[in-house]
PDB file of the backbone (N, CA, C, O) and the ligand in Angstrom, with CONECT records:
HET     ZN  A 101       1
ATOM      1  N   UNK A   1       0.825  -1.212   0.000  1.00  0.00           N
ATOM      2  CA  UNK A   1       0.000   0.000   0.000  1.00  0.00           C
ATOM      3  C   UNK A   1       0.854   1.255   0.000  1.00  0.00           C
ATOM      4  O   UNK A   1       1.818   1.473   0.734  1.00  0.00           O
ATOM      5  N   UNK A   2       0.342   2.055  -0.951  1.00  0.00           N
ATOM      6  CA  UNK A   2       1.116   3.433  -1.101  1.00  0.00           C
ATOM      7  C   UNK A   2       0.002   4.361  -0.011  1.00  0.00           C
ATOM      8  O   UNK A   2      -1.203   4.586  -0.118  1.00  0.00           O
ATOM      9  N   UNK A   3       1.180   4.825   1.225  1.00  0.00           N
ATOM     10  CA  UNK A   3       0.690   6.137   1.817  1.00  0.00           C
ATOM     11  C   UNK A   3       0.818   7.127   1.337  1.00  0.00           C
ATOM     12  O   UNK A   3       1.979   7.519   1.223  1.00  0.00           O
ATOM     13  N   UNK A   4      -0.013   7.788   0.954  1.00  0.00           N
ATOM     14  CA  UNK A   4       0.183   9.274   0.575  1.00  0.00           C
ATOM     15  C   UNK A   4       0.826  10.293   1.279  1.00  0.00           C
ATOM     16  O   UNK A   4       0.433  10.353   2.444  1.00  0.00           O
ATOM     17  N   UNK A   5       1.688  11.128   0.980  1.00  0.00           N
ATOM     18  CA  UNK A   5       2.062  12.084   2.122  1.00  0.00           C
ATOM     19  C   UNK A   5       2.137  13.295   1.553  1.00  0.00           C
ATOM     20  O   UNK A   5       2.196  13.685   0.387  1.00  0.00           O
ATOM     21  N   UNK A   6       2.119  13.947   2.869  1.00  0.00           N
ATOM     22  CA  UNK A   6       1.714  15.462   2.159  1.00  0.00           C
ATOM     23  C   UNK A   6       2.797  15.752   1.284  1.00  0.00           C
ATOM     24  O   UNK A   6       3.868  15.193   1.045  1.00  0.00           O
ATOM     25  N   UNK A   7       2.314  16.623   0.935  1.00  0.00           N
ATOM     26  CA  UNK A   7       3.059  17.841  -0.399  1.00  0.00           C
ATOM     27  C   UNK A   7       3.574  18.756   0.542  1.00  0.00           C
ATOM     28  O   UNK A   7       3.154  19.055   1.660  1.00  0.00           O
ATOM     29  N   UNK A   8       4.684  19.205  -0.178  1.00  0.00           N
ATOM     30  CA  UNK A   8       5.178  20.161   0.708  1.00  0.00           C
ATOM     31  C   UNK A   8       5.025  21.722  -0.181  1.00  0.00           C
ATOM     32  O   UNK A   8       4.623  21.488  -1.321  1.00  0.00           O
ATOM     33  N   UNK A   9       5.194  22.865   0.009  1.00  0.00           N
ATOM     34  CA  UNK A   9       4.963  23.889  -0.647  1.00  0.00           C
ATOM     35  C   UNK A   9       6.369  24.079  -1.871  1.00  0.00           C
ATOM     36  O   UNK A   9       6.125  25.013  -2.634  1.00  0.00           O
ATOM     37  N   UNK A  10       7.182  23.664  -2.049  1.00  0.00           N
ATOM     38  CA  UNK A  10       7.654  23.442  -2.734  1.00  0.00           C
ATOM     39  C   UNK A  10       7.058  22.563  -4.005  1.00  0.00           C
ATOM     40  O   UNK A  10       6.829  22.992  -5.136  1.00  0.00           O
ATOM     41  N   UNK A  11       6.862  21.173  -3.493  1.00  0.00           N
ATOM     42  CA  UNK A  11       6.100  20.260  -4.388  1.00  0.00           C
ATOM     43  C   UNK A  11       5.427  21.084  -5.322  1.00  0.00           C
ATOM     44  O   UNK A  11       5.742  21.475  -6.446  1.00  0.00           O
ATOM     45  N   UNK A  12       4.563  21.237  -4.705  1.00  0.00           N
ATOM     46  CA  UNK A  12       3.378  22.055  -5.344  1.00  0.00           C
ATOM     47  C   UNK A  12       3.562  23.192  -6.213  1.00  0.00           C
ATOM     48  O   UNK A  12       2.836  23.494  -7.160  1.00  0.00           O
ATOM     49  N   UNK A  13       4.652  23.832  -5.787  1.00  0.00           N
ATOM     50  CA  UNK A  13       4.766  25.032  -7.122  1.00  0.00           C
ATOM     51  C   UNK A  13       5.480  24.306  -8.189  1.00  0.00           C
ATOM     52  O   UNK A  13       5.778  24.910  -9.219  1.00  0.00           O
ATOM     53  N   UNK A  14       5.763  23.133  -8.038  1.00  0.00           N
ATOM     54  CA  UNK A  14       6.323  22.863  -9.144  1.00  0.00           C
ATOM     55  C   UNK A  14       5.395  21.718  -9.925  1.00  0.00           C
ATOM     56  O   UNK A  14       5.560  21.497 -11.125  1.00  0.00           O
ATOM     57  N   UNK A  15       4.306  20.944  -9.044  1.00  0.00           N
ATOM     58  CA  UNK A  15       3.303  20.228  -9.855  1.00  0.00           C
ATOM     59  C   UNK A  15       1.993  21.658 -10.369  1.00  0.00           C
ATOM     60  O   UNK A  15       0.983  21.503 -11.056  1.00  0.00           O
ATOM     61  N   UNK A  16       2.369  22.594  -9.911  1.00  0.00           N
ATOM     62  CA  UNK A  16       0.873  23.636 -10.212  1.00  0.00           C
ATOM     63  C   UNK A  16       0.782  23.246 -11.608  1.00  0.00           C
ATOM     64  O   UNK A  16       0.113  22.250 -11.883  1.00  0.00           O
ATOM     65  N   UNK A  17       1.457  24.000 -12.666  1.00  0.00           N
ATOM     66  CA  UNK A  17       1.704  23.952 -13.592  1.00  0.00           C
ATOM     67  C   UNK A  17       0.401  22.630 -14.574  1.00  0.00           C
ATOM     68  O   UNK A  17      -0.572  22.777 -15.313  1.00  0.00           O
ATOM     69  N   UNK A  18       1.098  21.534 -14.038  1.00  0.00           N
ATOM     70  CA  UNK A  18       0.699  20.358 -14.699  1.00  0.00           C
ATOM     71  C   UNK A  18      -0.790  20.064 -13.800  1.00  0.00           C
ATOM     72  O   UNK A  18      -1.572  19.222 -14.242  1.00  0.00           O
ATOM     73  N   UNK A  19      -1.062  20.705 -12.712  1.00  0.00           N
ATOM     74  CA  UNK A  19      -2.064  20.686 -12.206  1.00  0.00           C
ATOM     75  C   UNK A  19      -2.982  21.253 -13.305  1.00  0.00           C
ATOM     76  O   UNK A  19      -3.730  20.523 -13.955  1.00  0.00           O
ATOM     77  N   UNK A  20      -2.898  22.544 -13.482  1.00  0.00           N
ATOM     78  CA  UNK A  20      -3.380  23.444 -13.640  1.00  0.00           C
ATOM     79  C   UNK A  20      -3.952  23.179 -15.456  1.00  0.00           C
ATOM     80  O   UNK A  20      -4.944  23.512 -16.104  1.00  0.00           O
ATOM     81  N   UNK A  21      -2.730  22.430 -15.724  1.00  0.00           N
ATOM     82  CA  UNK A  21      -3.350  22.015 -17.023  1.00  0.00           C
ATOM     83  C   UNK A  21      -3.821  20.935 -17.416  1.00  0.00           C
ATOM     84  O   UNK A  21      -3.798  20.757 -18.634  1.00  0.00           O
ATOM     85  N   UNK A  22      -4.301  20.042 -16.698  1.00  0.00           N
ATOM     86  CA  UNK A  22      -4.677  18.761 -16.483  1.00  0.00           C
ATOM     87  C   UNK A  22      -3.959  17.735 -16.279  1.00  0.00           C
ATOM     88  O   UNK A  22      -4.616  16.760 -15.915  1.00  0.00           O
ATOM     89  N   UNK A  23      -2.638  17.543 -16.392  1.00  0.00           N
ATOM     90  CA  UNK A  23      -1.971  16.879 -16.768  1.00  0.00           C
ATOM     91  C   UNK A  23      -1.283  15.541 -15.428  1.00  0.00           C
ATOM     92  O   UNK A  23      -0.575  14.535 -15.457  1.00  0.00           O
ATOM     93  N   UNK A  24      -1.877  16.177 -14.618  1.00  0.00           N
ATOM     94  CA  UNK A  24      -1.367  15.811 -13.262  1.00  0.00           C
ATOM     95  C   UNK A  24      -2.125  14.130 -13.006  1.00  0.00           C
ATOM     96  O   UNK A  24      -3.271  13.807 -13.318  1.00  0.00           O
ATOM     97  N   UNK A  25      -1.139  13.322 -12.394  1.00  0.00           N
ATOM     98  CA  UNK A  25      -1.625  11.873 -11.905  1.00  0.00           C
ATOM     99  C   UNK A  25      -2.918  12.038 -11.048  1.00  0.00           C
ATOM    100  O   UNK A  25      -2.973  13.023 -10.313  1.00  0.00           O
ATOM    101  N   UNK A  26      -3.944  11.180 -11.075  1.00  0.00           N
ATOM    102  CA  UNK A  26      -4.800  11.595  -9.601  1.00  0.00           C
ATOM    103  C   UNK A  26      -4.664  11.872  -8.810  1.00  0.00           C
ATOM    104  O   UNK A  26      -5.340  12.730  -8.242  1.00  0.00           O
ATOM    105  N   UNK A  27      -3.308  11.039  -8.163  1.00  0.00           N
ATOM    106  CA  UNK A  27      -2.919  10.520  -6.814  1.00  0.00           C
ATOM    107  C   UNK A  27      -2.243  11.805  -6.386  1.00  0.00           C
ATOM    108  O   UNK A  27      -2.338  12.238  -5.238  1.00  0.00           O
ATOM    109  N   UNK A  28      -1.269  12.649  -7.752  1.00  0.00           N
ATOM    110  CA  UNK A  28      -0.772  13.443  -7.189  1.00  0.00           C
ATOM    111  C   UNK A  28      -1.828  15.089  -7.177  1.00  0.00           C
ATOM    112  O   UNK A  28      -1.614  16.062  -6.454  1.00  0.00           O
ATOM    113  N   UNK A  29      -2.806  14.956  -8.087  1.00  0.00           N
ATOM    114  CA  UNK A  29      -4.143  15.858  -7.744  1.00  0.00           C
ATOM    115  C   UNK A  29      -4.513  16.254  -6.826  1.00  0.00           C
ATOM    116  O   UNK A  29      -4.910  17.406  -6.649  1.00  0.00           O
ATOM    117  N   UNK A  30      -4.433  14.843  -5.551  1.00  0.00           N
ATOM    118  CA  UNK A  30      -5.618  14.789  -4.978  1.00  0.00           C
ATOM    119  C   UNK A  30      -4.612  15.029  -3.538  1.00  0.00           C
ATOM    120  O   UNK A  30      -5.083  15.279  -2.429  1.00  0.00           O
ATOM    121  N   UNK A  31      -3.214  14.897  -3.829  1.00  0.00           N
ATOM    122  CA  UNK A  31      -2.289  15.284  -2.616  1.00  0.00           C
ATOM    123  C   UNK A  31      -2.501  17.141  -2.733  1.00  0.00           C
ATOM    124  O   UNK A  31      -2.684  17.998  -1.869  1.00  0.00           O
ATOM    125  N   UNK A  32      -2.378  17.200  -4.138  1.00  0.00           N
ATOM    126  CA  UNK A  32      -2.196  18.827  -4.340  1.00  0.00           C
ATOM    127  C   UNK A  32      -3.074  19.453  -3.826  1.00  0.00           C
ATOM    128  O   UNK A  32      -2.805  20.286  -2.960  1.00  0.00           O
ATOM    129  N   UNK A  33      -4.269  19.229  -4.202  1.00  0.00           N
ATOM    130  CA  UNK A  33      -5.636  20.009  -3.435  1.00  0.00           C
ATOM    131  C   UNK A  33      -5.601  19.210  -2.300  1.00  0.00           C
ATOM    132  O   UNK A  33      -6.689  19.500  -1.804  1.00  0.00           O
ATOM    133  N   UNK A  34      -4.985  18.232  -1.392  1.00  0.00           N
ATOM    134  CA  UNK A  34      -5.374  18.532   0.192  1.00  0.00           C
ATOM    135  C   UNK A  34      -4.510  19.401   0.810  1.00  0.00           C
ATOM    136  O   UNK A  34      -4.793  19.464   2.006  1.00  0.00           O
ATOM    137  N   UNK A  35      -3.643  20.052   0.534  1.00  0.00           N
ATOM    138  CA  UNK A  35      -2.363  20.711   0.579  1.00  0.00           C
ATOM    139  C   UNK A  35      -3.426  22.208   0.247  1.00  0.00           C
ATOM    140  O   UNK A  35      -3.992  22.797   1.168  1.00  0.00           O
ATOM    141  N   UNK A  36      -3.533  22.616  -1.136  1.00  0.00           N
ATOM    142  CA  UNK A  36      -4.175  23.966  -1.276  1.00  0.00           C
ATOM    143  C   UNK A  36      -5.259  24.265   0.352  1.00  0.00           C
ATOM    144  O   UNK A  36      -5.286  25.323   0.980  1.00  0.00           O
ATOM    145  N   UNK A  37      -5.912  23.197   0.635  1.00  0.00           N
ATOM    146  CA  UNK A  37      -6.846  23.061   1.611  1.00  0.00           C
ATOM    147  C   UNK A  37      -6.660  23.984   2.977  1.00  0.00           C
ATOM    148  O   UNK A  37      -7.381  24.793   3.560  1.00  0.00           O
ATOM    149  N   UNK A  38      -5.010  23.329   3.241  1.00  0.00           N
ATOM    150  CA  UNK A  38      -4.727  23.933   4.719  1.00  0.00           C
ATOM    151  C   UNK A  38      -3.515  25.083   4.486  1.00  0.00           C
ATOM    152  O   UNK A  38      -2.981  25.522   5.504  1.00  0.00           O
ATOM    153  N   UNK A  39      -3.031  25.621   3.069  1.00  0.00           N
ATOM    154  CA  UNK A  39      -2.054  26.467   2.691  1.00  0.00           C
ATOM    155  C   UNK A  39      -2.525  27.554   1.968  1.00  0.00           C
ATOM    156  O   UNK A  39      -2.761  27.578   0.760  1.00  0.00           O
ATOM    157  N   UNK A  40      -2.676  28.651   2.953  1.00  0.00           N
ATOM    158  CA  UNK A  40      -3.237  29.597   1.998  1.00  0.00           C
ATOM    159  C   UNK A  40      -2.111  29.995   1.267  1.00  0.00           C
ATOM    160  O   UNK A  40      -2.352  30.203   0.078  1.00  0.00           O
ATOM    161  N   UNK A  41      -0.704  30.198   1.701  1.00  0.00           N
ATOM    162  CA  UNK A  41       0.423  31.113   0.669  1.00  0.00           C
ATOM    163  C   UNK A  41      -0.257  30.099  -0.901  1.00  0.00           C
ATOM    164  O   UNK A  41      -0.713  30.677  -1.888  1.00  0.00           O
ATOM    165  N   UNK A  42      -0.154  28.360  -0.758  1.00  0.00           N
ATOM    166  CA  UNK A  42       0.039  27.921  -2.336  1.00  0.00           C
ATOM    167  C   UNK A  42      -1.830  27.797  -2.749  1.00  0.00           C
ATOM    168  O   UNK A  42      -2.020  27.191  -3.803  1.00  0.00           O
ATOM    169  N   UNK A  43      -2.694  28.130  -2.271  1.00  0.00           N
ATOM    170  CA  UNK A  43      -3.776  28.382  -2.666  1.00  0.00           C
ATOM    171  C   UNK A  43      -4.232  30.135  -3.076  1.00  0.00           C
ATOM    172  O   UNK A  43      -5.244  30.606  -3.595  1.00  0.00           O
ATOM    173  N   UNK A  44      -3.041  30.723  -2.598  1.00  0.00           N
ATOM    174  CA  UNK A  44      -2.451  31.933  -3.363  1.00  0.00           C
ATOM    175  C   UNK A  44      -2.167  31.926  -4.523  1.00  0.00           C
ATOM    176  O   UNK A  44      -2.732  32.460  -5.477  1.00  0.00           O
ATOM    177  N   UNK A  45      -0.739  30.945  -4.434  1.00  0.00           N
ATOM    178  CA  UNK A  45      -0.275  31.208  -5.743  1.00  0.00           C
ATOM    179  C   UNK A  45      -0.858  30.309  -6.440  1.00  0.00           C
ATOM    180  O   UNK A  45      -0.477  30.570  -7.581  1.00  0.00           O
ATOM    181  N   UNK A  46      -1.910  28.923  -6.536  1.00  0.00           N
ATOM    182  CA  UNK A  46      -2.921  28.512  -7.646  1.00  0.00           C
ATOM    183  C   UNK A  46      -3.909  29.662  -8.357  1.00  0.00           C
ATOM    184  O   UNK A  46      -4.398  29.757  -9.483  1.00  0.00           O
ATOM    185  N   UNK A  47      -3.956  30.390  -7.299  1.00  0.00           N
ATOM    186  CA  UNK A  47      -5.288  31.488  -7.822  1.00  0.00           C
ATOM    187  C   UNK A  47      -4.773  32.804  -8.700  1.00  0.00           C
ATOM    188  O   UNK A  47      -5.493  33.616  -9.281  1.00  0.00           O
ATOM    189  N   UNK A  48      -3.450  32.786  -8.638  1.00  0.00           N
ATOM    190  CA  UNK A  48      -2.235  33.999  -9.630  1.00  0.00           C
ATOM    191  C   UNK A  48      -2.221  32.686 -10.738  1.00  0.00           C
ATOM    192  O   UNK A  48      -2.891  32.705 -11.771  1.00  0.00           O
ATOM    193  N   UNK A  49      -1.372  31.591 -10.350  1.00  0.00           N
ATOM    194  CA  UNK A  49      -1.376  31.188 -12.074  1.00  0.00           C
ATOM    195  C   UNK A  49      -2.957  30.846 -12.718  1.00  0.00           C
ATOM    196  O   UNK A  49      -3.062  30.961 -13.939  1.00  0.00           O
ATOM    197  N   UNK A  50      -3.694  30.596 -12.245  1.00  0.00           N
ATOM    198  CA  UNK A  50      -5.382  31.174 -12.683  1.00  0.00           C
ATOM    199  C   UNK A  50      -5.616  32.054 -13.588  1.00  0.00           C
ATOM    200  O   UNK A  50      -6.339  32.032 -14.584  1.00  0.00           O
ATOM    201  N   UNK A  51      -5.015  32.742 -13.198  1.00  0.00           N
ATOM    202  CA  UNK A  51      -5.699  34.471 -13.223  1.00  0.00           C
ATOM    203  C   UNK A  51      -4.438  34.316 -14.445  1.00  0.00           C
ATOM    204  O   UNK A  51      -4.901  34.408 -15.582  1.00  0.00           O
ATOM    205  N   UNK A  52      -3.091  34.120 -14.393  1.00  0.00           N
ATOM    206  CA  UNK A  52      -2.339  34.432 -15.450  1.00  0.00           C
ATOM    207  C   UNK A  52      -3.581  33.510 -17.101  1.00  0.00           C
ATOM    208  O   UNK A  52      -4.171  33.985 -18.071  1.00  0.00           O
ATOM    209  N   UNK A  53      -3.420  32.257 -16.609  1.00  0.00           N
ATOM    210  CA  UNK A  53      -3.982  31.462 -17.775  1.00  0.00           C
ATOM    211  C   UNK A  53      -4.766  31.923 -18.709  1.00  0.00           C
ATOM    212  O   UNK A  53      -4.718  31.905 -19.938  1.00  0.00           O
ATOM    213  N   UNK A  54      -5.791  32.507 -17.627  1.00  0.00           N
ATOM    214  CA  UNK A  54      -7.110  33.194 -18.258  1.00  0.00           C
ATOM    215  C   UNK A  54      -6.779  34.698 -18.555  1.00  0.00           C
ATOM    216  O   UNK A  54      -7.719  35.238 -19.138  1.00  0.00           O
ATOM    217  N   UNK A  55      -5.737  35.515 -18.326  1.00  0.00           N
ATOM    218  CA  UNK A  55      -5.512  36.518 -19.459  1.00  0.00           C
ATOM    219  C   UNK A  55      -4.692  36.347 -20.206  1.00  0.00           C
ATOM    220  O   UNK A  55      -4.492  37.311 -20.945  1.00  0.00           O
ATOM    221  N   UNK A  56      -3.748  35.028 -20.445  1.00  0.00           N
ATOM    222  CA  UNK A  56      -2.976  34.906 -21.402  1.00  0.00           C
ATOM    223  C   UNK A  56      -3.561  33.781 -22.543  1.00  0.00           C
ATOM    224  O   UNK A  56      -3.389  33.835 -23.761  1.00  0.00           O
ATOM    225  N   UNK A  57      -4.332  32.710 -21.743  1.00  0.00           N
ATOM    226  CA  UNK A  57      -4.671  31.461 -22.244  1.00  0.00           C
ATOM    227  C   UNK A  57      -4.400  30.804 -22.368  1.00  0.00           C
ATOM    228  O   UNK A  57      -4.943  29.865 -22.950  1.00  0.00           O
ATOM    229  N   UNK A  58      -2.651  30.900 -21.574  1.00  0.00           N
ATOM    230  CA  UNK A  58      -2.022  29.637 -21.328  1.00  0.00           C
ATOM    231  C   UNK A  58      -0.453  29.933 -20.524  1.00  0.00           C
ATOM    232  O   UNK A  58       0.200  30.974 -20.603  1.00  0.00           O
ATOM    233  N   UNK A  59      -0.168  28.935 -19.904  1.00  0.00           N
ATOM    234  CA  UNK A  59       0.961  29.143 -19.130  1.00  0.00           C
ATOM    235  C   UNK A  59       2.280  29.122 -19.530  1.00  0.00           C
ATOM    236  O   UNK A  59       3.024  28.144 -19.462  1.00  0.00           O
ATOM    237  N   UNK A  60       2.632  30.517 -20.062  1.00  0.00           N
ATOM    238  CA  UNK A  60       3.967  30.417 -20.338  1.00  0.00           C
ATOM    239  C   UNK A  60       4.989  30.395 -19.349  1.00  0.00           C
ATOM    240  O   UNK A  60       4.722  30.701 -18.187  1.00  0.00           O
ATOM    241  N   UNK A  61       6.655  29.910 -19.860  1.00  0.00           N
ATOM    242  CA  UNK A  61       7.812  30.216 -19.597  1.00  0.00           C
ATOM    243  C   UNK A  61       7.856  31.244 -18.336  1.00  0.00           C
ATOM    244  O   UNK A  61       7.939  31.000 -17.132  1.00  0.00           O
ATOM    245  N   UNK A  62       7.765  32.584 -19.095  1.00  0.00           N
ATOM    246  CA  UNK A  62       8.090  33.857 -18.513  1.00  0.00           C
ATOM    247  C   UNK A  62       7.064  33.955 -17.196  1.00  0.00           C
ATOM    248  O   UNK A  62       7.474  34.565 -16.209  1.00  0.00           O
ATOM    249  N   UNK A  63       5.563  33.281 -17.177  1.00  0.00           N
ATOM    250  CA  UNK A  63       4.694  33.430 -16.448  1.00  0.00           C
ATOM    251  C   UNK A  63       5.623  33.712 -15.114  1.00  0.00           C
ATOM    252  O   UNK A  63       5.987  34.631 -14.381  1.00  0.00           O
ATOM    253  N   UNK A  64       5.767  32.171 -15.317  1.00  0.00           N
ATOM    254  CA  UNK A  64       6.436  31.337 -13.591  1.00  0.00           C
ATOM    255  C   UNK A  64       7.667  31.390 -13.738  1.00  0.00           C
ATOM    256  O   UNK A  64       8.151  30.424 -14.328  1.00  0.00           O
ATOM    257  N   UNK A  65       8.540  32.390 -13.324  1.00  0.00           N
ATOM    258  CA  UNK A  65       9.938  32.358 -13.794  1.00  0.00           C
ATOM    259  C   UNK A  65      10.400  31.437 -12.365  1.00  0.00           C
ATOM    260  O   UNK A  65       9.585  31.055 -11.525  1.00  0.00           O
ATOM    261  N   UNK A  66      11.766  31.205 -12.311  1.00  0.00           N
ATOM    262  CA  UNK A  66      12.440  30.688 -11.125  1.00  0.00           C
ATOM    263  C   UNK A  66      12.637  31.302  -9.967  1.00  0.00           C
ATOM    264  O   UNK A  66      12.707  30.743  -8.872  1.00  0.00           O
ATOM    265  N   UNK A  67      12.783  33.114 -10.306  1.00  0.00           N
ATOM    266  CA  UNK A  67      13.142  33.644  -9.497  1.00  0.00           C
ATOM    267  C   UNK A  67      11.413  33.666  -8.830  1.00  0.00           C
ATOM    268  O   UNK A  67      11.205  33.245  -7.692  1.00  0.00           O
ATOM    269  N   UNK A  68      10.503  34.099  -9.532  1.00  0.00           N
ATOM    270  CA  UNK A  68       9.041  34.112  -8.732  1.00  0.00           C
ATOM    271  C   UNK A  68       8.875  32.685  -8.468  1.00  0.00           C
ATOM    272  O   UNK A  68       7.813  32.627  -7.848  1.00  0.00           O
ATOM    273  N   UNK A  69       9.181  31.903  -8.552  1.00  0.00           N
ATOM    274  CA  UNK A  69       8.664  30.693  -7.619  1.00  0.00           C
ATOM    275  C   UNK A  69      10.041  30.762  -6.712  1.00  0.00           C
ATOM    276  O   UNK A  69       9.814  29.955  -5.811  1.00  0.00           O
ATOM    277  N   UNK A  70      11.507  31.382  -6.469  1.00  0.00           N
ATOM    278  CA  UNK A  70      12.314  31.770  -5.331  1.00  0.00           C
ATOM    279  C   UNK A  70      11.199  32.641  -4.491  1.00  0.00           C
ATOM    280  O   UNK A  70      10.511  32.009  -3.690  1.00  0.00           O
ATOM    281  N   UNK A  71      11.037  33.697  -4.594  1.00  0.00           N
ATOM    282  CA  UNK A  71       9.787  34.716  -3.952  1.00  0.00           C
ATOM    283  C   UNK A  71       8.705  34.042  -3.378  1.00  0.00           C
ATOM    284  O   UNK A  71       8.188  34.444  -2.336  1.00  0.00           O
ATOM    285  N   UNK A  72       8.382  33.205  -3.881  1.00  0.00           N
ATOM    286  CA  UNK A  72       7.090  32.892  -3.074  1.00  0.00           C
ATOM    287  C   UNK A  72       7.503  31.772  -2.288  1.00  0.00           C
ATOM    288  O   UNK A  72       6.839  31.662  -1.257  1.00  0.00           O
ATOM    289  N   UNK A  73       8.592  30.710  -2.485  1.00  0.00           N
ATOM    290  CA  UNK A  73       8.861  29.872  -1.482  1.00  0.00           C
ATOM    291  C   UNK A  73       9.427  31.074  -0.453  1.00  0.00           C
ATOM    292  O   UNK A  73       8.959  30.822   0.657  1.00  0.00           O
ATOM    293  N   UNK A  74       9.916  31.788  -0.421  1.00  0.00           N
ATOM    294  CA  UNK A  74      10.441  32.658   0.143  1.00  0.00           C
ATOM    295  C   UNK A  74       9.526  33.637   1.774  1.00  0.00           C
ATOM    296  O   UNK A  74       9.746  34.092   2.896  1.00  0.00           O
ATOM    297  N   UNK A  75       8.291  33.401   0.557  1.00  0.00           N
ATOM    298  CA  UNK A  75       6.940  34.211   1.635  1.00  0.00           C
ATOM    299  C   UNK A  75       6.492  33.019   2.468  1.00  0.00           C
ATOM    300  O   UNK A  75       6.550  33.025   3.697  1.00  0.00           O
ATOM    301  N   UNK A  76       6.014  31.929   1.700  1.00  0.00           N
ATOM    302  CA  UNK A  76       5.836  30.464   2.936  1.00  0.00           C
ATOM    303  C   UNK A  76       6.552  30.426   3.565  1.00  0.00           C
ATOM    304  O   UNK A  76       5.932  29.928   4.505  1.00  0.00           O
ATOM    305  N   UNK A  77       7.756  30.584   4.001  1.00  0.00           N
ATOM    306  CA  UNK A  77       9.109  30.029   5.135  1.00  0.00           C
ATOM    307  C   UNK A  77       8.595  31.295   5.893  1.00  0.00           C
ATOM    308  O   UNK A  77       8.146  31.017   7.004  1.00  0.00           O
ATOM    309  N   UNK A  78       8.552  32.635   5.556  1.00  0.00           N
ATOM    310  CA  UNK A  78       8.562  33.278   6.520  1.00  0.00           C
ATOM    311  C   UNK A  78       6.659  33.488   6.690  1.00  0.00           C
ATOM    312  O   UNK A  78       6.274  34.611   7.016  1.00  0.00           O
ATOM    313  N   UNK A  79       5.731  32.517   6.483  1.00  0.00           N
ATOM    314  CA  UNK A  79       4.380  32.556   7.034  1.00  0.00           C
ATOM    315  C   UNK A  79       4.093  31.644   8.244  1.00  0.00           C
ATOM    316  O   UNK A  79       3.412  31.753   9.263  1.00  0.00           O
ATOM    317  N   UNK A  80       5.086  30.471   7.582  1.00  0.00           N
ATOM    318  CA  UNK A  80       5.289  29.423   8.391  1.00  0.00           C
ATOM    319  C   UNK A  80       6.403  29.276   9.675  1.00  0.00           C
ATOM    320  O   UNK A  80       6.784  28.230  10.201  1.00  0.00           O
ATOM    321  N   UNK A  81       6.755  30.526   9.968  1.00  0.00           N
ATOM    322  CA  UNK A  81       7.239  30.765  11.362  1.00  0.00           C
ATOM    323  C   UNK A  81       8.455  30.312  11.070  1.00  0.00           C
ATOM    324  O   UNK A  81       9.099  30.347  12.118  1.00  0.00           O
ATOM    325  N   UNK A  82       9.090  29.918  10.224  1.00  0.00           N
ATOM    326  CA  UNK A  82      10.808  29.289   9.945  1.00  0.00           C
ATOM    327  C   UNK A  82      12.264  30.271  10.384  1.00  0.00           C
ATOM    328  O   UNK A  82      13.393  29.824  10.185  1.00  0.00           O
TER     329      UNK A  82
HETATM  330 ZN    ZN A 101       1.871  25.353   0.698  1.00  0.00          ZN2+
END
């Protein structure tokens, strides 16, 4: 039996993407949204790449650069008391 375990906020900015465009396993879907559940910083940043999709119509490159997914792991460490 596979236990599921959480996602960590990292994980997640880097499955959004493939979330976001369907592309994602169930298993790892269904870790992602229990995670969005109790994380507001990455139920933040699902609702920015949202919002990018739907005024661009799709998720580019430049969207999600490295340094903005540095920045926002950046804001979780310091939400999460680290
Ligand atoms: Zn998170």
């Amino acid at each position: 039996m596979l236990i599921s375990e959480d996602l960590t906020c990292q994980e997640l900015v880097e499955l959004a993407t493939e979330y976001l465009e369907g592309t994602l396993s169930p298993q790892d879907r269904d870790r992602l949204e229990q995670h969005v559940i109790l994380c507001d910083g990455c139920a933040y940043h699902l609702d920015q790449m949202r919002t990018t999709i739907a005024l661009t119509g799709s998720l580019t490159e430049e969207a999600i650069t490295p340094e903005a997914q540095e920045r926002l792991l950046h804001v979780f460490q310091e939400w999460k008391g680290a």
